[in-house]
N, C-alpha and C positions, 0 to 999 in steps of 0.2 A: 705424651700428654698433649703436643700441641698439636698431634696429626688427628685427633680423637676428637677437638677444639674445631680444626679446621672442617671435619666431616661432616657435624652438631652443626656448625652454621652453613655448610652448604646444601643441608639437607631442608632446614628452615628458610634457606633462598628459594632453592628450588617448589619447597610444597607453597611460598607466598605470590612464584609466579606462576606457578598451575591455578592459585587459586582467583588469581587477578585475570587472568587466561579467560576461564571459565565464566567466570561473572561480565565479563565483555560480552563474552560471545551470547549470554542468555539476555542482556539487556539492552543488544545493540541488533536486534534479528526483530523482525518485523513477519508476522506469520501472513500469508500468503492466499490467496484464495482465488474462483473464478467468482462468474454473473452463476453460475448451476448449483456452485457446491457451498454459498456464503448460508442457505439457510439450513443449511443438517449439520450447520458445526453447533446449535444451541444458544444458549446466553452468550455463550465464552467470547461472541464477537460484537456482542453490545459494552462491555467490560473493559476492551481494549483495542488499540490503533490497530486494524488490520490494510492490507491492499489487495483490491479487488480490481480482476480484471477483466475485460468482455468488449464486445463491438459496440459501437455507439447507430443503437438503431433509431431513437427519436429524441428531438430536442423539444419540449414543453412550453421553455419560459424561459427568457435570457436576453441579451444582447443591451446595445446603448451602453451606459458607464462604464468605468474601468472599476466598477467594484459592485458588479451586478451580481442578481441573485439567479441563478440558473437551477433549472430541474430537466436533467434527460432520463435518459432510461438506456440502460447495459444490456446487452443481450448474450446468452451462452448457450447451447445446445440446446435452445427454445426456450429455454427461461429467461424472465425479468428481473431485474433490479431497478429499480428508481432511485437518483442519487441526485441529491441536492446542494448543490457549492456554492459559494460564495466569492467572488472574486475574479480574476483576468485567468481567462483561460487560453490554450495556446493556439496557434496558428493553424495549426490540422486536425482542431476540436472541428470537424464533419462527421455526418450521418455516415455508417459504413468503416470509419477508421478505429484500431485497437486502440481503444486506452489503460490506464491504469491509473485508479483512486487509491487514495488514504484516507481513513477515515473510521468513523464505526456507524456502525448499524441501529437504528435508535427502537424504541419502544413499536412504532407502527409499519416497521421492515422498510422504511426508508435509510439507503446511508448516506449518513453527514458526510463529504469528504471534504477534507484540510488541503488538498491537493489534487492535480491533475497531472500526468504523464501520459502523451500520445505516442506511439509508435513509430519510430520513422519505417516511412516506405522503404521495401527491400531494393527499389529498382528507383533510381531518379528519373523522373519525366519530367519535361519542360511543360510549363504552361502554355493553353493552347489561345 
């Protein structure tokens, strides 16, 4: 009886941490995208926080405060994104370096991004 007792609750341990497992892993995953492939995913990416990645080929509008309003534009395999942030952006925010946003995509295929993430250079070089 109580080996029947001990199995009942270790089977109820076990299926509460698969299922706590599980719900981690689907609400802590953040879907993923480039500047090419952000518009053939549909609605799905106006809905919810995605990150988008691409080269930073033009800057628009920006600079001055530390809580400016910037508009560049991501570049991927000759496609555009235009992405508009809000806030201090980082030290290797240049034309030509990778970055990566968060953000969604709003009604007029601009995306809002909550965030910036630049790449660091594979190779350190001094400044010249």
């Amino acid at each position: 009886m109580k080996k029947k007792r001990f199995i009942i609750v270790g089977v109820i341990a076990l299926a509460g941490l698969v299922y706590i497992v599980i719900t981690a892993f689907q609400h802590g995953t953040t879907p993923y995208y480039t500047a090419s492939t952000i518009f053939q995913q549909g609605a799905s990416v106006t809905q919810e926080t995605v990150r988008v990645s691409g080269v930073l080929s033009a800057i628009t509008q920006g600079g001055g405060t530390s809580n400016s309003q910037w508009q560049f534009v991501l570049t991927d395999s000759g496609k555009d994104l235009p992405v508009a942030y809000q806030g201090i952006v980082p030290d290797a925010f240049k034309t030509g370096n990778t970055l990566m946003v968060e953000g969604r995509l709003d009604a007029a295929g601009v995306f809002q991004a909550q965030s910036i993430i630049t790449k660091c250079p594979s190779k350190y070089e001094p400044a010249k």
